[in-house]
C-alpha positions, 0 to 999 in steps of 0.5 A: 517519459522520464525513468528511473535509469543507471544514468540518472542516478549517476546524474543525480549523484554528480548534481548532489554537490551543489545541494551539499554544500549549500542547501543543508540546514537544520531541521525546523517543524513543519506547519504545511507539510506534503507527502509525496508519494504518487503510487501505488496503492500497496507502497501508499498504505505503506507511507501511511504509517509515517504520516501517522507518526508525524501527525501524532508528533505535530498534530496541528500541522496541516499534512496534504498528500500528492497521491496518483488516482489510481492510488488515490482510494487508499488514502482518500478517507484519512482524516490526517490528510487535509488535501490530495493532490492529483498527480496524474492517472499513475505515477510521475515516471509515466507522465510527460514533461509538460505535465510534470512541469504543470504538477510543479507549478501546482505545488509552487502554489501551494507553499508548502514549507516541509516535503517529506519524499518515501521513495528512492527518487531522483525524479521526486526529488528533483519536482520538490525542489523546483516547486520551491519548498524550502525543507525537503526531506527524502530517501537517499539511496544510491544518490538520488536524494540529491535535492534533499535539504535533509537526506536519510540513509537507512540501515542497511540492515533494515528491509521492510519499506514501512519501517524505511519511510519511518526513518523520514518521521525520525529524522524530523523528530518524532520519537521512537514510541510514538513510530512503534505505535504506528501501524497502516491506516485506512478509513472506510467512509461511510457511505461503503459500510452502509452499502456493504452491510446491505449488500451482504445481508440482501445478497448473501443473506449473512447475519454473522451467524457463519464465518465470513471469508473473503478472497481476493484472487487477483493482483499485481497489476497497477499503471507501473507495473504488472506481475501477474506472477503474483496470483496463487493458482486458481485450483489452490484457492478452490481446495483452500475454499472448499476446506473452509466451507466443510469445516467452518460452514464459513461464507466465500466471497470472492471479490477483485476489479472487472479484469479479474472476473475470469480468475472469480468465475473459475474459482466459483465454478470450480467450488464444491459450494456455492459462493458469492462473486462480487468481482468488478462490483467491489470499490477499495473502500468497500474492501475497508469495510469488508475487512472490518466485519469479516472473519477472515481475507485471503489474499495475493501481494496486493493493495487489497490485501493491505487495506483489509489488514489494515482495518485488523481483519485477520489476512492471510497474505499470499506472497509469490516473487516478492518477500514479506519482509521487504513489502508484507502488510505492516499491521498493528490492529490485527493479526496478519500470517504472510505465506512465502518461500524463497524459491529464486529465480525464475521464480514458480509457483511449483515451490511456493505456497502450498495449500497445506500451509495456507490451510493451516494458517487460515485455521489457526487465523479462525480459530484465535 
């Protein structure tokens, strides 16, 4: 399995020469362009403002995205994007040669003109440029955008990974109000909002009378990488619940995959009133269409919670290791309050969040 290495990236700094010297060429505008941009569900919500600002700027070019299928959810509904290609159950890192290779032959078919690359990848970089696409334009950090035909060195002042990948759409022309104009997007289809208004009529019998408020307890785990160390404790969600159904008579529903059942079931069990758990019974686009219509969603550094502000549900983000600033929700549609402490390393969770403070945040999130 190929990885991201201190010797590969050194090895993609040596090979930048020759693509220096002679593959540099001036911008053109793209008439099928792909995003690439394999995993995982957080960075792809992420990328999808920069897919936003590049439509916007050339809406009659046709935008595919190469996307893992564990990441693919989050993306699957955008009606900017024509086609998804598959790359694999996760991210190319964790793919063998030969279906690396299988992935470039796809993308060689395709003739794509523009590859646009939002990550920091000597890898990326390399499959675009043996897929053939003439314009490859790309994140060049630490030498590993050595195949870009046009590289992309962000300020180094400048942090959070939305704002970086926007960089890629100023780079190919896009204006600087029609990037601040472009925030996450995400597309519930359908068939979710149906199912979900249903649902939460049938089994929570809520007909928008009390708050509703969704928790989301789980995350930090994808096929890159875990960091279970993510997850706000257990008993601080409880005593966060139980505040929100004292003072607001609101309605808790738990939500996250089948893994995370136990963390639902100890909360729900735990909880002065009794709340509706929907854990390993909740699909991401039915995460989309809950943000739309509940009141509020609390969660951990996670895809979920970026789907749900995304869609401008208030979210009460819950951030642990991880900075905000860096990788927080990059919403336009409605408010988001990321909770964070700079506690070091090793990081605990002794001097993170307190349940005062998300209290707080999440009353004045309701109270608006």
């Amino acid at each position: 399995m190929p990885q991201e290495t201190i010797l590969t990236a050194a090895a993609a700094r040596l090979a930048r020469l020759p693509f220096w010297l002679f593959a540099r060429r001036p911008f053109t505008p793209p008439k099928k362009a792909l995003i690439l941009k394999p995993c995982c569900v957080s960075q792809a919500m992420l990328a999808t403002p920069l897919l936003a600002a590049l439509h916007k700027t050339y809406p009659e070019t046709r935008f595919d995205w190469a996307i893992s299928d564990w990441a693919r959810p989050a993306v699957a509904g955008n009606p900017r994007i024509t086609e998804l290609i598959s790359v694999g159950p996760g991210g190319l890192g964790q793919s063998s040669w030969p279906a690396i290779q299988k992935f470039i032959k796809r993308l060689r078919q395709e003739q794509y003109d523009t590859c646009f690359i939002p990550s920091r990848s000597s890898l990326l970089a390399y499959v675009a440029w043996r897929a053939g696409i003439p314009q490859r334009i790309g994140l060049n950090v630490h030498g590993r955008g050595f195949a870009h035909t046009l590289t992309v060195k962000p300020e180094v002042t400048e942090r959070h990974e939305a704002l970086i990948y926007q960089t890629l759409a100023l780079a190919a022309g896009a204006d600087a109000t029609t990037i601040a104009a472009s925030g996450m997007e995400y597309y519930a289809p359908d068939i979710d909002r149906t199912a979900v208004t249903r649902r939460l009529i049938d089994d929570l019998d809520w007909l928008g009378d009390v708050p509703l408020v969704v928790i989301h307890p789980g995350g930090g785990k994808n096929p890159v990488r875990s960091n279970t160390q993510k997850q706000w404790p257990v008993e601080r969600f409880v005593r966060l619940g139980n505040h929100l159904v004292r003072q607001y008579g609101a309605k808790i529903l738990l939500i996250g995959d089948e893994g995370e059942r136990p963390l639902t079931k100890q909360i729900s069990g735990m909880m002065s009133a009794s709340v509706a758990d929907w854990a390993g019974r909740v699909k991401l686009g039915e995460v989309g269409a809950l943000g739309e219509v509940a009141d509020l969603y609390v969660g951990n550094d996670a895809g979920p919670t970026h789907i749900a502000a995304a869609v401008g549900c208030p979210t009460l983000a819950i951030f642990g290791p991880s900075d905000p600033a860096v990788s927080g929700p990059y919403a336009t549609k409605g408010p988001v309050t990321a909770l964070w402490h700079d506690v070091g390393k090793p990081f605990s969770w002794d001097d993170g969040a307190s349940v005062a403070e998300a209290i707080k945040a999440a009353d004045k999130l309701l109270t608006r």
